[in-house]
C-alpha positions as CSV (number, residue, x, y, z in Angstrom):
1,X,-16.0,-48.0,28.3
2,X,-12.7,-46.8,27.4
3,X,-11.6,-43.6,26.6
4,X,-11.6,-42.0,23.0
5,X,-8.6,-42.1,21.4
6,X,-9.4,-39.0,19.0
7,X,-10.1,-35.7,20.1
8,X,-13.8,-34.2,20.2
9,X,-12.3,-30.8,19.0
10,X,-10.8,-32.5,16.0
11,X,-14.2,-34.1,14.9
12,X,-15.9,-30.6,15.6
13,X,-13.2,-29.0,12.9
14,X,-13.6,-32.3,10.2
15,X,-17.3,-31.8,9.9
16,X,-16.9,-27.8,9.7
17,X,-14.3,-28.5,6.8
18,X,-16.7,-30.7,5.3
19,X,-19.3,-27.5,5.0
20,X,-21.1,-27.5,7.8
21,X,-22.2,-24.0,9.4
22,X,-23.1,-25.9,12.8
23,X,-22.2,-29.4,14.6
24,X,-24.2,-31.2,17.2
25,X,-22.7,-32.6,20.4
26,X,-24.1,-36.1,19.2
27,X,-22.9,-35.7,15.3
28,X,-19.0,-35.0,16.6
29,X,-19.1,-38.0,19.3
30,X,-20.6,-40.4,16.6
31,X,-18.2,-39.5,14.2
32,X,-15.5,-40.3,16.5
33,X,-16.9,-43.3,17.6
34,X,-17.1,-44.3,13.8
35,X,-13.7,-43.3,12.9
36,X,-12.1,-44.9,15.9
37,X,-14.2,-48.4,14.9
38,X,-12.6,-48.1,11.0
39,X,-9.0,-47.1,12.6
40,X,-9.1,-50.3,15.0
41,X,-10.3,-52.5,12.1
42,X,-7.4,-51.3,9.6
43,X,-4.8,-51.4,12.3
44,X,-6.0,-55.4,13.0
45,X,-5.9,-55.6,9.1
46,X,-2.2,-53.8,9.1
47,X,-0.8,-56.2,12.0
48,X,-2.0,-59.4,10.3
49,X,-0.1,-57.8,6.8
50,X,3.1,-57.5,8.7
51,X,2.9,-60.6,10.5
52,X,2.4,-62.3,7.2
53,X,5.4,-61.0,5.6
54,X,7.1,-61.9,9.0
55,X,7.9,-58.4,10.2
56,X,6.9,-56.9,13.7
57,X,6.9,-53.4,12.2
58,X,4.1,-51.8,10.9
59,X,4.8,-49.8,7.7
60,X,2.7,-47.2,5.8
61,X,2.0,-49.5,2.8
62,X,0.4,-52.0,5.6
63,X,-1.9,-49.0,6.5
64,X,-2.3,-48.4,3.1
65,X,-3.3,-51.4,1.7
66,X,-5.0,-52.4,4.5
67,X,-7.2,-49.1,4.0
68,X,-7.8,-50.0,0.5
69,X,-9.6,-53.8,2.1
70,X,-11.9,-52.0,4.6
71,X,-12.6,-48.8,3.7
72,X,-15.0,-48.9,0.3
73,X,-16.0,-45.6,-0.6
């Protein structure tokens, strides 16, 4: 397996925001696991954008809109 590309701190500190008085180990590493799945699906989603309007650079509104197509909240 590779290693995570987010922090376990940072997932610790987004579930505490969120309201949380305590985390499990197991809560913060699925989280990350989830977001990291959903980050690697919009950046596929942002690449394919770009390379449709035949640029190599990946811009916010790629993210953005790419965002809007996977992520239904």
């Amino acid at each position: 397996m590779s290693e995570p590309e987010f922090g376990l701190a940072a997932m610790y500190r987004v579930i505490k925001k969120s309201g949380a008085e305590r985390v499990g180990d197991d809560a913060a590493d699925e989280l990350r696991k989830v977001l990291e799945e959903v980050a690697l699906r919009i950046a596929k989603q942002a690449v394919d954008l770009a390379v449709h309007a035949k640029r190599k650079t990946i811009r916010s509104e790629d993210i953005r809109l790419a965002s809007k197509n996977i992520v239904r909240l």
